[in-house]
C-alpha positions as CSV (number, residue, x, y, z in Angstrom):
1,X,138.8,-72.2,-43.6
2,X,136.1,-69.5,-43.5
3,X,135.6,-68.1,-47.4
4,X,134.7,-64.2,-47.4
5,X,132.8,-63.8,-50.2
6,X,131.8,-60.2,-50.3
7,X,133.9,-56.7,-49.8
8,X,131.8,-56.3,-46.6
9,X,132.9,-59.5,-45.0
10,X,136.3,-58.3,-45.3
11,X,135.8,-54.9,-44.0
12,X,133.5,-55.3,-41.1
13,X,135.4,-55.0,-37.6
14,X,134.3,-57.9,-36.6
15,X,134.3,-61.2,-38.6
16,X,131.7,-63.6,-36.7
17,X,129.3,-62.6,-33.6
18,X,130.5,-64.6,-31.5
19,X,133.9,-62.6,-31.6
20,X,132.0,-59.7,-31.3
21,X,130.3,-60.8,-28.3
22,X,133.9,-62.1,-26.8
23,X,135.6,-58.9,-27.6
24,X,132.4,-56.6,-26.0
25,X,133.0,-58.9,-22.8
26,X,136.4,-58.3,-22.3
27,X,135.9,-54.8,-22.6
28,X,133.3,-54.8,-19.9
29,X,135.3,-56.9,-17.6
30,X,138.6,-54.4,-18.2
31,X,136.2,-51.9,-17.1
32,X,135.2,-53.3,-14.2
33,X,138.8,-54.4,-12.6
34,X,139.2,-50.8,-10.9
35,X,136.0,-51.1,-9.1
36,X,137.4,-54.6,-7.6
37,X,141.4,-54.8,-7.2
38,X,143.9,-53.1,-6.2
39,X,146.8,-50.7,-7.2
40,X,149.0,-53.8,-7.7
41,X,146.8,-55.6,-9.8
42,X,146.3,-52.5,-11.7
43,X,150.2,-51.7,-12.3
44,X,150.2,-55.4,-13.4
45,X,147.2,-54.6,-16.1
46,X,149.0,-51.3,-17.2
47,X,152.2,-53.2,-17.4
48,X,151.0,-55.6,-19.8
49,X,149.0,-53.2,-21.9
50,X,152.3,-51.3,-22.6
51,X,153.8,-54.5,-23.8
52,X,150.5,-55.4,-25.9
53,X,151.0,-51.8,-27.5
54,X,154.9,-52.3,-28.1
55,X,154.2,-55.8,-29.8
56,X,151.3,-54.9,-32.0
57,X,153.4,-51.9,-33.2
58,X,156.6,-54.6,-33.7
59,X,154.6,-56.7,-35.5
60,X,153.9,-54.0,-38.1
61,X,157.6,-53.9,-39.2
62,X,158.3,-57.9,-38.3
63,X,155.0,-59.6,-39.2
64,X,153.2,-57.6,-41.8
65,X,156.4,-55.6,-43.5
66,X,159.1,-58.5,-42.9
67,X,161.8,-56.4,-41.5
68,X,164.1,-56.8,-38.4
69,X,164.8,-54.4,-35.8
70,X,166.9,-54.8,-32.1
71,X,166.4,-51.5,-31.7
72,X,163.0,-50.4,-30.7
73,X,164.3,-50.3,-27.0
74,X,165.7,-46.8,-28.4
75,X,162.1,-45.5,-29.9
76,X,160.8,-46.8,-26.6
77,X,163.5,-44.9,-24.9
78,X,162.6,-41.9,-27.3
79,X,158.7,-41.8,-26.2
80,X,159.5,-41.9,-22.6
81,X,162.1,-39.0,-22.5
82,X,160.1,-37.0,-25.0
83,X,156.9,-37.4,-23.0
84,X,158.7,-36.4,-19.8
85,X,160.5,-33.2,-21.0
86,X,157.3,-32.4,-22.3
87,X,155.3,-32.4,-19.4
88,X,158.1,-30.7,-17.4
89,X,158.0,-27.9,-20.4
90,X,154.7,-27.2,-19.7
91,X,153.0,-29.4,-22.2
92,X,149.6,-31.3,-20.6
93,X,150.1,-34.6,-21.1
94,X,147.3,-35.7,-23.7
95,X,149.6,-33.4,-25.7
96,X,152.5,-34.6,-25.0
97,X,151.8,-38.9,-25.4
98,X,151.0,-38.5,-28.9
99,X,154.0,-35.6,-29.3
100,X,156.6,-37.9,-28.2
101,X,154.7,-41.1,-29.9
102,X,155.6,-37.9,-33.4
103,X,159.3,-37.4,-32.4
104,X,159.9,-41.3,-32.5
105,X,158.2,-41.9,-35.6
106,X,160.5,-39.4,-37.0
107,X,163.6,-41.1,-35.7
108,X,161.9,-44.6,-37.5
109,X,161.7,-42.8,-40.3
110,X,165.1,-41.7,-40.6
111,X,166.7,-45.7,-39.5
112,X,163.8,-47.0,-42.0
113,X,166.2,-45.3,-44.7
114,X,169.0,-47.9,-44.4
115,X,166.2,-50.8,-44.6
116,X,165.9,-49.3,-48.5
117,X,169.5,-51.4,-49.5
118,X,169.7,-53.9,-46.3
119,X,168.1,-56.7,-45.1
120,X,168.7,-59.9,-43.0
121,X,171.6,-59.5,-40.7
122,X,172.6,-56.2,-42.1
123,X,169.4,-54.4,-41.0
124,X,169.5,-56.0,-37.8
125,X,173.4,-54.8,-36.9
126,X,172.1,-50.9,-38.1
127,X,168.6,-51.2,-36.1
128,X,171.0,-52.6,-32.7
129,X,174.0,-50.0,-33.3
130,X,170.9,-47.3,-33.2
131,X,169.1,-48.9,-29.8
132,X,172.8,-48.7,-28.1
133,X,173.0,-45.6,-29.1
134,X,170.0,-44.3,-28.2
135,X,170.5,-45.8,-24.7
136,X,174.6,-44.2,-24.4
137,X,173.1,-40.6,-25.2
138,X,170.2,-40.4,-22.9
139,X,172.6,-42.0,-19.9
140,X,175.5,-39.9,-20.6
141,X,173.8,-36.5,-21.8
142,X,173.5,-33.9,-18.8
143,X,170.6,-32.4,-20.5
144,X,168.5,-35.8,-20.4
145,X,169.1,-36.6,-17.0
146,X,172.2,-38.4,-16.9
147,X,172.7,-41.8,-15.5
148,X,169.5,-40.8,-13.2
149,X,167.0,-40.0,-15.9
150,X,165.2,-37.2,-16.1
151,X,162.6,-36.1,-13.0
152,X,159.1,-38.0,-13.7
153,X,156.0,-35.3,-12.6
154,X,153.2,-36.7,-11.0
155,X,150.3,-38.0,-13.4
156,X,147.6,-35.7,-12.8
157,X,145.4,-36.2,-15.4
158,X,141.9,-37.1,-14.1
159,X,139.5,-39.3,-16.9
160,X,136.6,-39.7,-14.0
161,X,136.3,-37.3,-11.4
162,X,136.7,-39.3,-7.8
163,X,139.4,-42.3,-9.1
164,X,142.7,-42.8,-7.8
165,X,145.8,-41.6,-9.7
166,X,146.4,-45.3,-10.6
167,X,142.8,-46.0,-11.2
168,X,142.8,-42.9,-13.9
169,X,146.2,-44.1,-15.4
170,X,145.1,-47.9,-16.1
171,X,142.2,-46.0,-17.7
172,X,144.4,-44.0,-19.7
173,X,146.6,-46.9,-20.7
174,X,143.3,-49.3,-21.6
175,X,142.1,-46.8,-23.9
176,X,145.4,-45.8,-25.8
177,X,145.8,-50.2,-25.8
178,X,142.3,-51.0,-27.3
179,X,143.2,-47.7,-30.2
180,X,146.1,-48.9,-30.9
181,X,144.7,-52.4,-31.7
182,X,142.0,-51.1,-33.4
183,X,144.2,-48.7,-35.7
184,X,146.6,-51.5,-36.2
185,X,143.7,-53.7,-37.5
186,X,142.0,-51.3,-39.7
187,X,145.6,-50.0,-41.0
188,X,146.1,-53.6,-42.6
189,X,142.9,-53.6,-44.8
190,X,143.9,-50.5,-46.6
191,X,146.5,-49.8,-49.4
192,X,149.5,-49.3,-46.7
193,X,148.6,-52.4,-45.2
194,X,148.1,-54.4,-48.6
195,X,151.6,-52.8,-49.8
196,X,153.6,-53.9,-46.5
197,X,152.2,-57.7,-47.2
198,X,153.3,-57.5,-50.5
199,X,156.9,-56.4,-49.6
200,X,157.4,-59.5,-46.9
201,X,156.0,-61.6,-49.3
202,X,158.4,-60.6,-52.4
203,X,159.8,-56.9,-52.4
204,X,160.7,-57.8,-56.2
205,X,157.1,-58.8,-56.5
206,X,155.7,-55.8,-54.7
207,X,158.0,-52.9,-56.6
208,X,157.0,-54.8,-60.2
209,X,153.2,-54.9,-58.9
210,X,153.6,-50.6,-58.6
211,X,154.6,-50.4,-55.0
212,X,157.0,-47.6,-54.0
213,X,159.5,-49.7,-51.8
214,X,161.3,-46.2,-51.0
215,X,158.1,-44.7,-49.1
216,X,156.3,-47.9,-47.7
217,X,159.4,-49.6,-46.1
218,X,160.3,-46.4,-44.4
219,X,156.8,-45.4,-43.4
220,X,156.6,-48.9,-41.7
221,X,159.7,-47.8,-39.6
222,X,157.4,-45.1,-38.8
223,X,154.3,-46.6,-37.9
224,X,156.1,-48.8,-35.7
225,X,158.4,-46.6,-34.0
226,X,155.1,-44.1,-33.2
227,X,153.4,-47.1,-31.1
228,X,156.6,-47.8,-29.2
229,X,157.0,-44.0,-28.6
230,X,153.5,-43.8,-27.1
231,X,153.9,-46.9,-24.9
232,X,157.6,-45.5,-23.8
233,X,155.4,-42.4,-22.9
234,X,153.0,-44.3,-21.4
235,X,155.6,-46.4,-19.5
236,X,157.4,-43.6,-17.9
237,X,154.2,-41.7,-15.9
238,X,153.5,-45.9,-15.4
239,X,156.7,-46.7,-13.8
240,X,157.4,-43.2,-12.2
241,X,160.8,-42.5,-13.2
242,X,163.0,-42.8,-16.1
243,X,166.0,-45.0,-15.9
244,X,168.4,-45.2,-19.6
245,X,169.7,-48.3,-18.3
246,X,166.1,-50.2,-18.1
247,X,166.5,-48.9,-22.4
248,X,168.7,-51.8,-23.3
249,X,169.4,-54.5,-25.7
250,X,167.8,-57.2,-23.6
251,X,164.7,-54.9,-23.9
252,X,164.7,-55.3,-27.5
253,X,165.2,-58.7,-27.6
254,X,162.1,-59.4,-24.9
255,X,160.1,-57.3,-27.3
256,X,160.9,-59.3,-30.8
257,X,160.1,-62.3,-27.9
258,X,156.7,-60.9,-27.4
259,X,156.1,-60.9,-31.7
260,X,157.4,-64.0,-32.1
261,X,156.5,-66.6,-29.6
262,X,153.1,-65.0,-30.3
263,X,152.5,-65.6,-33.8
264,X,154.0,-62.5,-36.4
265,X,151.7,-61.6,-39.2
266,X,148.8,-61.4,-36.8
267,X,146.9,-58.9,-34.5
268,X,146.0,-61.8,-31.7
269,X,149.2,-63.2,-31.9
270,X,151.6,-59.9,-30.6
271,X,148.4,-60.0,-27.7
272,X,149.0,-63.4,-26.7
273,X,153.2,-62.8,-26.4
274,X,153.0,-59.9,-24.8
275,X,150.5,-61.2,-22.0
276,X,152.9,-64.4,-21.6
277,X,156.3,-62.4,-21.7
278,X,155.2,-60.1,-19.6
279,X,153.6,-62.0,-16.5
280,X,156.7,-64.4,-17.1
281,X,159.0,-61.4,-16.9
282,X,157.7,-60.4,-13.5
283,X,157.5,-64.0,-12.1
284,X,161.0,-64.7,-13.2
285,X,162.6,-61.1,-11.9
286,X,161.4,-62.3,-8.8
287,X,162.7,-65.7,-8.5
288,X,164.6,-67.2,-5.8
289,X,166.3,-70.7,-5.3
290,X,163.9,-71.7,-3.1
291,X,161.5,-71.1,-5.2
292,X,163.0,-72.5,-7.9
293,X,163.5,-75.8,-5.9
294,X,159.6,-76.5,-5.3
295,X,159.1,-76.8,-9.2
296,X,157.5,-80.3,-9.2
297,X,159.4,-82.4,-11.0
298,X,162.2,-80.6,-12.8
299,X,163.2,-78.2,-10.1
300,X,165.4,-80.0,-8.0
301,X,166.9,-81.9,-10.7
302,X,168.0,-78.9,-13.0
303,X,169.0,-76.9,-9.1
304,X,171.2,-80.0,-9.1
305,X,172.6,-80.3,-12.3
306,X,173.5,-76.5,-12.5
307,X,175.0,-76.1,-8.9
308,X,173.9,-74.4,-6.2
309,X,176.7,-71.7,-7.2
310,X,175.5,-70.9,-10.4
311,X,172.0,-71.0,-9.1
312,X,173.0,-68.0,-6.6
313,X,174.6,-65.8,-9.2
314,X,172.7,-66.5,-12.4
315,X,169.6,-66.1,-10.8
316,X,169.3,-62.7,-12.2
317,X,169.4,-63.6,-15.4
318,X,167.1,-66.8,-15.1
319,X,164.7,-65.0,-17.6
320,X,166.3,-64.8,-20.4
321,X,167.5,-68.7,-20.4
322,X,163.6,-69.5,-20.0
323,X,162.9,-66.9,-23.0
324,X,165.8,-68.6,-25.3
325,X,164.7,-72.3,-24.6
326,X,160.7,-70.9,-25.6
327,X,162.1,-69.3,-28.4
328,X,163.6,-72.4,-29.9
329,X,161.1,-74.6,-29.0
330,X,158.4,-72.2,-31.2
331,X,160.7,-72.2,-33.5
332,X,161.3,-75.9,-33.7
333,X,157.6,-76.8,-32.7
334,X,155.2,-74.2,-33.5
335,X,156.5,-71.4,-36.1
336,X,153.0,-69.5,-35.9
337,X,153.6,-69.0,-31.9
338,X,150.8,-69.0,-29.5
339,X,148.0,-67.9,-32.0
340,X,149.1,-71.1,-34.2
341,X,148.3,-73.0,-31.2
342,X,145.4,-71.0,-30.8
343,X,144.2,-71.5,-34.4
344,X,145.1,-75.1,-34.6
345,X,142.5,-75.7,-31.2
346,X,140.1,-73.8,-32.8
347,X,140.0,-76.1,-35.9
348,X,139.8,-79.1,-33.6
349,X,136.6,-78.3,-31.7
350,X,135.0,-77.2,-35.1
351,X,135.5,-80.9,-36.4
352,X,135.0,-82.7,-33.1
353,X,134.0,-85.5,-32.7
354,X,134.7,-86.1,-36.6
């Protein structure tokens, strides 16, 4: 285990070199996908992105706070409908992203006032009563859209005069990606940060230590619920339309997914789930017996064992049977997630060959 032995150690952005170097190269090579692949590959990149701001914001409340929430499907909801009125008001849209990222920090703030006397099971039956709600008034309100959303305008902003609209949007969606990483990081190494460890650790602990339970728990609601509002902004000009059934409690679950099988309490670890969750999502959407048949090995056997009948009809749902089985396997195997894997490789080819 690496000792820090000096304040600047453990304020400096980066803590070795060589992650310096690693991080300054993936930068460079995110910057230099547009020049070489195409829209498809870039919706993919924007896609994940999202998902990488939506975990990192999760992990805030889960990981470093210790709270639960099923319901960030509605603040994701919340930033794409904001961000969409907004535009159609009038309001450019470098306005309205961090507006409607605002308008669902202030709905976090308000369901982070029940967190004050629950926890456990409690909190998460009030945070998935608010995502169903959220998703029955935006699909039932007239004024939203109704069952059809509202209309999505055309993303016209331009960040480099001569790009495509979806070479300007992945740049868009990079940017807002690396900030939020980078706020997320630096926002742990301060008092706020210190005081929502110190609440998952022991709230009892934390209160007699002079933390103000009242303000931090509901300002993690807050934090968290503004990076799911600017990736449900994000995600709407993305995606092109609004639909309030895509806001749904299966898209709450696949978001704790993303936190958890990646490693809570971490910045990497909400990176490394939302990269897997999401290219598994879209694999899996896409899935058909056939293909499902040419898994070596296990394919035809499980085809077999379930029937060719469920295998027709459950095929839709294929997804989230693959998410619940890696779910209890982290559980059962790996609690840390993909960065404990991550973490115990890395201690391994320090010591080798000892």
């Amino acid at each position: 285990m690496d000792m820090k032995r000096s304040y600047y150690k453990d304020l400096r952005l980066f803590d070795t070199l060589p992650l310096g170097l690693w991080l300054c190269a993936c930068c460079l090579v995110l910057a230099a996908v547009p020049f070489h692949v195409g829209n498809y590959t870039l919706y993919l990149l924007g896609y994940i992105a999202i998902n990488v701001i939506v975990a990192v914001g999760l992990n805030v409340l889960v990981g470093y706070t210790g709270q639960i929430s099923l319901g960030h499907a509605g603040f994701f909801a919340i930033g794409a409908y904001a961000a969409v009125l907004l535009v159609n008001a009038g309001l450019p849209i470098p306005l309205a992203l961090p507006a409607a990222a605002l308008i669902a920090a202030a709905f976090g703030l308000l369901l982070g006032l029940p967190a004050l006397r629950l926890e456990g099971p409690y909190l998460a039956v009030i945070t998935l009563g608010f995502g169903l709600t959220v998703e029955n008034i935006f699909a039932k309100t007239p004024a939203f859209g109704g069952a059809t959303g509202p209309a999505v305008p055309a993303f016209t902003l331009t960040l480099v005069p001569g790009w495509s609209r979806e070479q300007n949007l992945y740049l868009l969606i990079m940017l807002l990606a690396g900030a939020s990483l980078l706020a997320v990081r630096n926002l742990m190494r301060t008092r706020v940060g210190r005081a929502f460890v110190a609440i998952r650790d022991s709230d009892v602990a934390a209160a007699c230590a002079g933390v103000d339970l009242t303000w931090y728990k509901t300002l993690a609601f807050a934090v968290s619920a503004f990076f799911t509002g600017l990736a449900g902004g994000l995600f709407a000009f993305h995606l092109g339309q609004v639909d309030p059934t895509t806001f749904n409690l299966m898209l709450s679950i696949l978001f704790l997914a993303m936190v958890v099988i990646g490693g809570v309490g971490s910045i990497l670890g909400p990176v490394l789930g939302a990269v897997a969750i999401s290219l598994l999502n879209l694999k899996l959407k896409g899935l058909q017996l056939a293909d499902f048949e040419q898994i070596p090995l296990f394919g035809p056997s499980i085809a077999g064992f379930l029937g060719r009948n469920f295998m027709e009809t459950g095929m839709a749902n294929i997804q989230f049977i693959v998410y619940g089985a890696i779910l209890v396997s982290i559980m059962i195997f790996e609690p840390l997630g993909l960065y404990g894997l991550w973490v115990r490789s890395k201690r391994y080819w320090r010591a080798w060959p000892l």
